[in-house]
MMTF fields as JSON, N, C-alpha, C and O atoms, coordinates in Angstrom:
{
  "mmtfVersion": "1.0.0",
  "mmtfProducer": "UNKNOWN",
  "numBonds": 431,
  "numAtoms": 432,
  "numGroups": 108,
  "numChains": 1,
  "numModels": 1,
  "chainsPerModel": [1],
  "groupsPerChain": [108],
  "chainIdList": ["A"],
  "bondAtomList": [4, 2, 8, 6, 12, 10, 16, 14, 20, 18, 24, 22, 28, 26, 32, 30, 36, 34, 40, 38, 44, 42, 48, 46, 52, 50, 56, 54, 60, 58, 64, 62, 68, 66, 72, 70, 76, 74, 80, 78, 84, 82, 88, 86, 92, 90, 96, 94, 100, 98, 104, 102, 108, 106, 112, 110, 116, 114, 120, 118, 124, 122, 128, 126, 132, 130, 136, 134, 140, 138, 144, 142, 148, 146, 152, 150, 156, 154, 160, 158, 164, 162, 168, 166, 172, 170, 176, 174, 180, 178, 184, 182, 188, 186, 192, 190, 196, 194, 200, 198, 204, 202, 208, 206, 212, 210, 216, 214, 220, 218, 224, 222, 228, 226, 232, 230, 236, 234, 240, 238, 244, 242, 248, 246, 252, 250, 256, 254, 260, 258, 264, 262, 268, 266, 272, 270, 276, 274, 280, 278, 284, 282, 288, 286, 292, 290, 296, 294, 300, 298, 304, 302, 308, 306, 312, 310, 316, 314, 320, 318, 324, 322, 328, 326, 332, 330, 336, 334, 340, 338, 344, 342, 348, 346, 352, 350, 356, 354, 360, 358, 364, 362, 368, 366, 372, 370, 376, 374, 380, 378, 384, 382, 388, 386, 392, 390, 396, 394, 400, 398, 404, 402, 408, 406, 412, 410, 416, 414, 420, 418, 424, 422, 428, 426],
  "bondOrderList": [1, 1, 1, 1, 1, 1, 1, 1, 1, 1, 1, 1, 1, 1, 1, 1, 1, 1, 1, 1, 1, 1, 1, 1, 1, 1, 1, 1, 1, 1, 1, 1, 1, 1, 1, 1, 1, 1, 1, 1, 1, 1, 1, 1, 1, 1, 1, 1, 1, 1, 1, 1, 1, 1, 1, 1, 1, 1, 1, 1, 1, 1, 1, 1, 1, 1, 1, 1, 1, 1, 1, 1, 1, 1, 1, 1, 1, 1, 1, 1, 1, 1, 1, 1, 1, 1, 1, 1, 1, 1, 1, 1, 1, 1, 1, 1, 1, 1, 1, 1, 1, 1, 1, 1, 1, 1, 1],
  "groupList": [{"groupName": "UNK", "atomNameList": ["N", "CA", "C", "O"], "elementList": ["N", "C", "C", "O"], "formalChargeList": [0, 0, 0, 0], "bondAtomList": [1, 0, 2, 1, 3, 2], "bondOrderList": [1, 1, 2], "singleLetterCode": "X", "chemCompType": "L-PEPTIDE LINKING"}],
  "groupTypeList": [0, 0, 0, 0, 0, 0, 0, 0, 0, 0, 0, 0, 0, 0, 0, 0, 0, 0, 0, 0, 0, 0, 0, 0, 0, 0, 0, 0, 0, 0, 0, 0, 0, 0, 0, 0, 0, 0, 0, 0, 0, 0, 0, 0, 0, 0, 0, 0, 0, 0, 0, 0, 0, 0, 0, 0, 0, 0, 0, 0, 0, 0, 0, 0, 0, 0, 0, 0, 0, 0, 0, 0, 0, 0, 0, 0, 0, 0, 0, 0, 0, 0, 0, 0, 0, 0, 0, 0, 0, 0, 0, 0, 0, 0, 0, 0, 0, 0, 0, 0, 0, 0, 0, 0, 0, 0, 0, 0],
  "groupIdList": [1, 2, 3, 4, 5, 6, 7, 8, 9, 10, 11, 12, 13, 14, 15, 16, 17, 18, 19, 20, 21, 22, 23, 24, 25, 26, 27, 28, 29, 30, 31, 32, 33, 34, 35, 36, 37, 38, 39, 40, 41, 42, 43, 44, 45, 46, 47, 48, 49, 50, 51, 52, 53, 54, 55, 56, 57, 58, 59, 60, 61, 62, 63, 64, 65, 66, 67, 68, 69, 70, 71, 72, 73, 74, 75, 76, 77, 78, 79, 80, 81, 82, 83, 84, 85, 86, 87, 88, 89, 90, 91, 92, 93, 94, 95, 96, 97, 98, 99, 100, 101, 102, 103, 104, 105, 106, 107, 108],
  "secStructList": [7, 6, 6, 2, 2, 2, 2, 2, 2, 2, 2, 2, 2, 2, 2, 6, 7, 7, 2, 2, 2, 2, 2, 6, 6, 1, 1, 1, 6, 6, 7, 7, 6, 6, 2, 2, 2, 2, 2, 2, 2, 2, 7, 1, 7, 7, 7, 1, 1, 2, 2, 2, 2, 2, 2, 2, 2, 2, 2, 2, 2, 2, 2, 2, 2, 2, 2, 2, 2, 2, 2, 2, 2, 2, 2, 2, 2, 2, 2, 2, 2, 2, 2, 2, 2, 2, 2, 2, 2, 2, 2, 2, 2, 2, 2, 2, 2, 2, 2, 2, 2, 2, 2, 2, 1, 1, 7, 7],
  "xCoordList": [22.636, 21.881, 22.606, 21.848, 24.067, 24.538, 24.321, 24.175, 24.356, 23.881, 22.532, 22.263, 21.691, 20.128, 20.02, 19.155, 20.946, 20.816, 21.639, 21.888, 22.076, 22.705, 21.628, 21.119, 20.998, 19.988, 18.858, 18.241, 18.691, 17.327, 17.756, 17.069, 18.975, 19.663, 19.723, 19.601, 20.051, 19.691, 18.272, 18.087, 17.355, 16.029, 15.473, 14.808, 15.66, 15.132, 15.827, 15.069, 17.201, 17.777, 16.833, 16.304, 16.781, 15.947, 14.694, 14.447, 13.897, 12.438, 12.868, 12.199, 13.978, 14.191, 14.477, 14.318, 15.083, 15.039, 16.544, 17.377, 17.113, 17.429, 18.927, 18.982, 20.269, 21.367, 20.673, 20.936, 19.875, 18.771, 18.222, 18.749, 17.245, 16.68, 17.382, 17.164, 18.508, 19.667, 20.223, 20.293, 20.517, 20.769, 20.369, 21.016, 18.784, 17.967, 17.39, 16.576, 17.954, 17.35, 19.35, 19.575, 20.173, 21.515, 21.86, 21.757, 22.517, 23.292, 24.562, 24.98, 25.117, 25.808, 25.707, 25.072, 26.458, 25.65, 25.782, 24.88, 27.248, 27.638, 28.251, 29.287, 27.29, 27.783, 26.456, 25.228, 27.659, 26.29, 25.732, 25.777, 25.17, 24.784, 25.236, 24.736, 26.788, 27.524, 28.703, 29.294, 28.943, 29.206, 29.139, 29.979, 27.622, 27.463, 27.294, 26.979, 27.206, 26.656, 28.45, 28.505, 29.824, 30.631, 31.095, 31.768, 30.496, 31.025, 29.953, 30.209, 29.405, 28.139, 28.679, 28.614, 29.634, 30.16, 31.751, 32.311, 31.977, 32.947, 32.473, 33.104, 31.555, 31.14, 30.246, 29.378, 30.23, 29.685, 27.961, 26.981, 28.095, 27.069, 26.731, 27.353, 26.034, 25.63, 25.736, 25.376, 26.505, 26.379, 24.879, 24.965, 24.028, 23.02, 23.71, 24.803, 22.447, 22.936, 22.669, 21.462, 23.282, 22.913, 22.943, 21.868, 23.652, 23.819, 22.342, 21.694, 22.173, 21.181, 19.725, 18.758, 19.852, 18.482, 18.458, 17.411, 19.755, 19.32, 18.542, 17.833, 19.219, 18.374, 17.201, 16.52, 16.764, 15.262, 14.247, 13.019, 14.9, 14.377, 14.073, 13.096, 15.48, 15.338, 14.579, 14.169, 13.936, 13.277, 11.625, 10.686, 11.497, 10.141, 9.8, 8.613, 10.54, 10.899, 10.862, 10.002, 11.321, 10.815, 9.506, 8.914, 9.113, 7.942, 6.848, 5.811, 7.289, 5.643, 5.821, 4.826, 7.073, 6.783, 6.468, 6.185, 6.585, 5.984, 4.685, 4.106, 4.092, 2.591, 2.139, 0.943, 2.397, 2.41, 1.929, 0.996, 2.996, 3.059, 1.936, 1.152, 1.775, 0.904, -0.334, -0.88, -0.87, -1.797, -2.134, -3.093, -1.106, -0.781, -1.448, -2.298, -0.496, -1.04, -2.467, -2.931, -2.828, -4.946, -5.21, -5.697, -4.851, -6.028, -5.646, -6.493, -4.641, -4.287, -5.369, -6.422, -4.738, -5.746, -7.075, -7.631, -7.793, -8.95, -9.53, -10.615, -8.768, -8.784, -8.92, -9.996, -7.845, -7.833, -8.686, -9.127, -9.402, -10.747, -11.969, -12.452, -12.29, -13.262, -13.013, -14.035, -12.222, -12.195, -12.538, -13.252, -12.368, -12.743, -14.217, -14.983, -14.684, -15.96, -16.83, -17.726, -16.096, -16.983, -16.608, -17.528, -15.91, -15.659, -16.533, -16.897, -16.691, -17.427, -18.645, -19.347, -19.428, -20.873, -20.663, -20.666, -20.426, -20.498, -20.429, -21.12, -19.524, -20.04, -21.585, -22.234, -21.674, -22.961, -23.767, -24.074, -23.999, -25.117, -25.134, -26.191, -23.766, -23.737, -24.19, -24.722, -24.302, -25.094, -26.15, -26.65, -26.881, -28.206, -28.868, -29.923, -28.367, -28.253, -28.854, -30.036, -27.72, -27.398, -28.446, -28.669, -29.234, -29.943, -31.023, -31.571, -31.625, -32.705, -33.002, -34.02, -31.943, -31.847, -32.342, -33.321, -31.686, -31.988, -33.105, -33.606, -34.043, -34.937, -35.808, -36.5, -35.539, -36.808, -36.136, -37.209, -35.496, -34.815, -35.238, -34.682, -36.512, -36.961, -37.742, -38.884, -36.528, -36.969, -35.728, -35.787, -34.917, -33.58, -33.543, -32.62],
  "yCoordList": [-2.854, -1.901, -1.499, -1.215, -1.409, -1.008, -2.393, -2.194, -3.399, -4.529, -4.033, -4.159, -3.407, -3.466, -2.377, -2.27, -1.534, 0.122, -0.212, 0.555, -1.338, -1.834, -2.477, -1.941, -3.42, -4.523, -3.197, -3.221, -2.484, -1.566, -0.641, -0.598, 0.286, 0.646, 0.429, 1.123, -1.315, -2.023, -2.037, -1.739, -2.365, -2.659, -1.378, -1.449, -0.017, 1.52, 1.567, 2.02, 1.181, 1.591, 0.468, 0.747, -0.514, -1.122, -0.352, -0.03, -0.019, 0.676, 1.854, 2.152, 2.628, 3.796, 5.393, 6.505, 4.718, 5.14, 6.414, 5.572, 7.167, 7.992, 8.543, 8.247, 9.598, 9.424, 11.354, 11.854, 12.038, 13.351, 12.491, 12.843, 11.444, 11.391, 11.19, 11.799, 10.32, 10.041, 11.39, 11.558, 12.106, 13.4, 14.343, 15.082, 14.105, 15.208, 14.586, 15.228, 12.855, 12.575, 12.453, 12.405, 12.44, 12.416, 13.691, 14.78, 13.049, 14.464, 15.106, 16.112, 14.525, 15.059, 15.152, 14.323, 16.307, 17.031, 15.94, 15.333, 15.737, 14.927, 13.413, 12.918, 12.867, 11.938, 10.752, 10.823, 9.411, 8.891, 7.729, 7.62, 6.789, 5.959, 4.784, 3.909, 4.464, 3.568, 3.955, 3.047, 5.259, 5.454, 5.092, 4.557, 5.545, 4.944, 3.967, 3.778, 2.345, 1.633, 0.826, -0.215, 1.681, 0.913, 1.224, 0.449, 2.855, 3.065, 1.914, 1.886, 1.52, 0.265, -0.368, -0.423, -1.228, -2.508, -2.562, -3.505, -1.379, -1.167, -1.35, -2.089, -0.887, -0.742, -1.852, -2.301, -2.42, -3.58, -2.904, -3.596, -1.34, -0.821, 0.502, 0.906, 1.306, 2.944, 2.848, 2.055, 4.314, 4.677, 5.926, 6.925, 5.781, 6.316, 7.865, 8.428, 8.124, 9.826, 9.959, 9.919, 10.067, 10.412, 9.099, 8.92, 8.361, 7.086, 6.29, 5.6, 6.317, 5.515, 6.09, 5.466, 7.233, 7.962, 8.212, 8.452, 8.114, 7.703, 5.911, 5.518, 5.401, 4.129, 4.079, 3.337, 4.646, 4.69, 5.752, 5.67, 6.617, 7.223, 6.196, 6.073, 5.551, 4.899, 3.815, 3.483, 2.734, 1.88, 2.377, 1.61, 3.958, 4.47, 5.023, 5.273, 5.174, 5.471, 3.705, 3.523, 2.94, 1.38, 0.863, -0.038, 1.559, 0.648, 1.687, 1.282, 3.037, 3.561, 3.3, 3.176, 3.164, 3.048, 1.681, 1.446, 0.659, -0.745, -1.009, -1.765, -0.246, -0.123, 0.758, 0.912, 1.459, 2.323, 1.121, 1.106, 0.496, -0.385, -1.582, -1.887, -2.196, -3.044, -2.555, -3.191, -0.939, -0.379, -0.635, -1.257, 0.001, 0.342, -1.126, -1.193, -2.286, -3.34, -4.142, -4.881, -3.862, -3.789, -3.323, -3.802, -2.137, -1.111, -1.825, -1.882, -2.174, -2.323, -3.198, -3.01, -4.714, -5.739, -5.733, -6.508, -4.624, -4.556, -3.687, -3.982, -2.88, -1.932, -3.505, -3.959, -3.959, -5.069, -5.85, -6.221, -6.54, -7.27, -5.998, -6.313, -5.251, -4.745, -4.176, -4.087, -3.901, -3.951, -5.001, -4.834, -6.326, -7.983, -7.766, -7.741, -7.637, -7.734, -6.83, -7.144, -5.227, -4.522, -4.571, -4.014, -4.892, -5.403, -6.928, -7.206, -7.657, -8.797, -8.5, -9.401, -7.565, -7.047, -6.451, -7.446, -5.429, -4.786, -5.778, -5.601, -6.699, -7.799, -8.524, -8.912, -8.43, -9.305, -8.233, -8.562, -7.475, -6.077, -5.909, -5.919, -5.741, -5.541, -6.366, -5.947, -7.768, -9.219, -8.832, -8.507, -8.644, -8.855, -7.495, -7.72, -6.597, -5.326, -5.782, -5.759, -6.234, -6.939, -7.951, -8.223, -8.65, -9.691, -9.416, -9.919, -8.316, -7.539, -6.8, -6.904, -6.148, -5.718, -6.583, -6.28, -7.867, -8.901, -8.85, -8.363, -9.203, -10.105, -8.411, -8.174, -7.588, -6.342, -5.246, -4.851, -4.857, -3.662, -2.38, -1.294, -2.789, -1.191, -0.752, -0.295, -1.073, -0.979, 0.745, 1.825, 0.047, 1.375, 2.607, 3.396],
  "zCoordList": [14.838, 14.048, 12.756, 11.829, 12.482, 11.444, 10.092, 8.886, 10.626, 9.839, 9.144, 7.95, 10.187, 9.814, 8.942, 8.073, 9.193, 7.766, 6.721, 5.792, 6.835, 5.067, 4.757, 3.772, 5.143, 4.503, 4.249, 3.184, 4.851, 4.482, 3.494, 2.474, 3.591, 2.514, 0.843, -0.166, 1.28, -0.101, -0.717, -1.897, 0.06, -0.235, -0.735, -1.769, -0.077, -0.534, -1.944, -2.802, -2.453, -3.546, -4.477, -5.553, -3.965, -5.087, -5.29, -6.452, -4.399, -4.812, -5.579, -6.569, -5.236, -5.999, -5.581, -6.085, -4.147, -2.793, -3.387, -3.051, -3.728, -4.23, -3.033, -1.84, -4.007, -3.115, -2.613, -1.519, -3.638, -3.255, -1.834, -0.779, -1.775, -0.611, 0.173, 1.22, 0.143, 1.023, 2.193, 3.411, 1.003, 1.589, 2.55, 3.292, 2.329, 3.213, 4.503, 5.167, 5.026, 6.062, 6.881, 8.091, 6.041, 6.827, 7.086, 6.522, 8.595, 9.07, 8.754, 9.328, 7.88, 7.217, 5.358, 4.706, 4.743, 3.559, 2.636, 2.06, 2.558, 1.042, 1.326, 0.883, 2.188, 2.61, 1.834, 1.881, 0.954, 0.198, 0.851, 2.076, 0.047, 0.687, 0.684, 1.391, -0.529, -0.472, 0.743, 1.329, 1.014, 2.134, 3.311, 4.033, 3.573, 4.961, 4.948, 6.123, 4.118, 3.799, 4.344, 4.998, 3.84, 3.841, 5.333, 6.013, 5.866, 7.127, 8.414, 9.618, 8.098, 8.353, 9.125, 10.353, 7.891, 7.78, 8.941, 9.499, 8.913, 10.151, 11.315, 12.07, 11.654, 12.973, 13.747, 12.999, 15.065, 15.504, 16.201, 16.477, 16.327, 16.598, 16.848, 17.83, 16.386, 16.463, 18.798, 19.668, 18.729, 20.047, 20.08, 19.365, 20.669, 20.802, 19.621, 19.666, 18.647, 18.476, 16.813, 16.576, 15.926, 14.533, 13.69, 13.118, 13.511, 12.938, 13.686, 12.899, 14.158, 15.138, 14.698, 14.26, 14.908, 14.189, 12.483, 11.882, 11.838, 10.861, 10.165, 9.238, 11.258, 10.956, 11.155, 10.447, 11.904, 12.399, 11.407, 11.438, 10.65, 9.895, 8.429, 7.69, 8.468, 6.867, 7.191, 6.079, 8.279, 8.712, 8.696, 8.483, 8.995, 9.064, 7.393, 7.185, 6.493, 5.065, 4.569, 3.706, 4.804, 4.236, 4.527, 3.931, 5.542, 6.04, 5.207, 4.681, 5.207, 4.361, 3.103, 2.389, 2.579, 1.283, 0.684, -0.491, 1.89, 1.764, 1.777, 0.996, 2.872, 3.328, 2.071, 2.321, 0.81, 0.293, -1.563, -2.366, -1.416, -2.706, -2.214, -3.112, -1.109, -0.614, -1.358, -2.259, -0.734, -0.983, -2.478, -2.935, -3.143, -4.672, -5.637, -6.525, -4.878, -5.436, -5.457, -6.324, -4.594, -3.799, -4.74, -5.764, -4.429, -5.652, -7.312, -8.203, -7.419, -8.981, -9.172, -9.782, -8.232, -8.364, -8.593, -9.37, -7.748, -7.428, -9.178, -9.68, -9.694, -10.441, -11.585, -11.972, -11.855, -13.059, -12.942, -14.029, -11.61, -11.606, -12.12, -13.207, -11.808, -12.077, -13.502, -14.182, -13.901, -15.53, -15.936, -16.925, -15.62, -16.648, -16.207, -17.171, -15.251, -15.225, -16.19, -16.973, -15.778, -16.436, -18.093, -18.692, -18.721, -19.954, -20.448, -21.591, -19.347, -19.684, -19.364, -19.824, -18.709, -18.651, -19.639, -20.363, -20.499, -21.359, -22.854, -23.857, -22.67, -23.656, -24.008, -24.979, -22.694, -21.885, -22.701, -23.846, -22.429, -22.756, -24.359, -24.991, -25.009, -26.23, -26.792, -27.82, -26.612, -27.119, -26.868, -27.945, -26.024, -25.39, -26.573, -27.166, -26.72, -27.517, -28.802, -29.145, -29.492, -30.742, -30.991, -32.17, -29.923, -30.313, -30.691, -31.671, -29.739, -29.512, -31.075, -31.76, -31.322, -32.837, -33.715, -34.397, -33.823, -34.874, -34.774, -35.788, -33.784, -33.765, -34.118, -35.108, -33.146, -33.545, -34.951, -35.408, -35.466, -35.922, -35.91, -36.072, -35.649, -35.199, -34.243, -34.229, -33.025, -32.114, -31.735, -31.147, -32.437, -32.252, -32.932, -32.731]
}
């Protein structure tokens, strides 16, 4: 398990995972996260108790904020398709608009 709270460790600092957030899920105050990261690398495994539940906290903290950007990226996607469309109907319309004009002008 101490293997598994460095590799997740790393991955939260990349999203932007903070040494403030660090703080308020460890049980101790001023303890960082290159810290525990190096006190990790000592150890072959957490004995049931705080180290152990902090992994399980920072594992339930990777996974929402994964399930979180997943989301984020759907919606973007979904958000940037329906802009080309509705930009290319609105083309569509403004022609159809425009033609209508030519041919009538006073119709507007």
């Amino acid at each position: 398990m101490p293997k598994n709270t460095i590799k997740i460790l790393k991955k939260l600092n990349a999203l932007g995972f903070s040494e403030a957030n660090f703080s308020i899920i460890h049980h101790m105050p001023n303890v960082t996260m290159h810290q525990n990261s190096s006190y990790c690398e000592t150890v072959k495994s957490f004995r049931a108790g705080n180290n152990e539940n902090i992994c399980l906290r920072l594992s339930y903290i990777l996974t929402a904020l994964d399930n979180n950007l997943k989301q984020y990226r759907a919606f973007y996607l979904f958000y940037q398709t329906m802009s080309q469309i509705l930009s290319d109907q609105s083309i569509s319309i403004h022609t159809e608009q425009t033609n209508l004009l030519r041919k009538n002008p006073l119709i507007y």
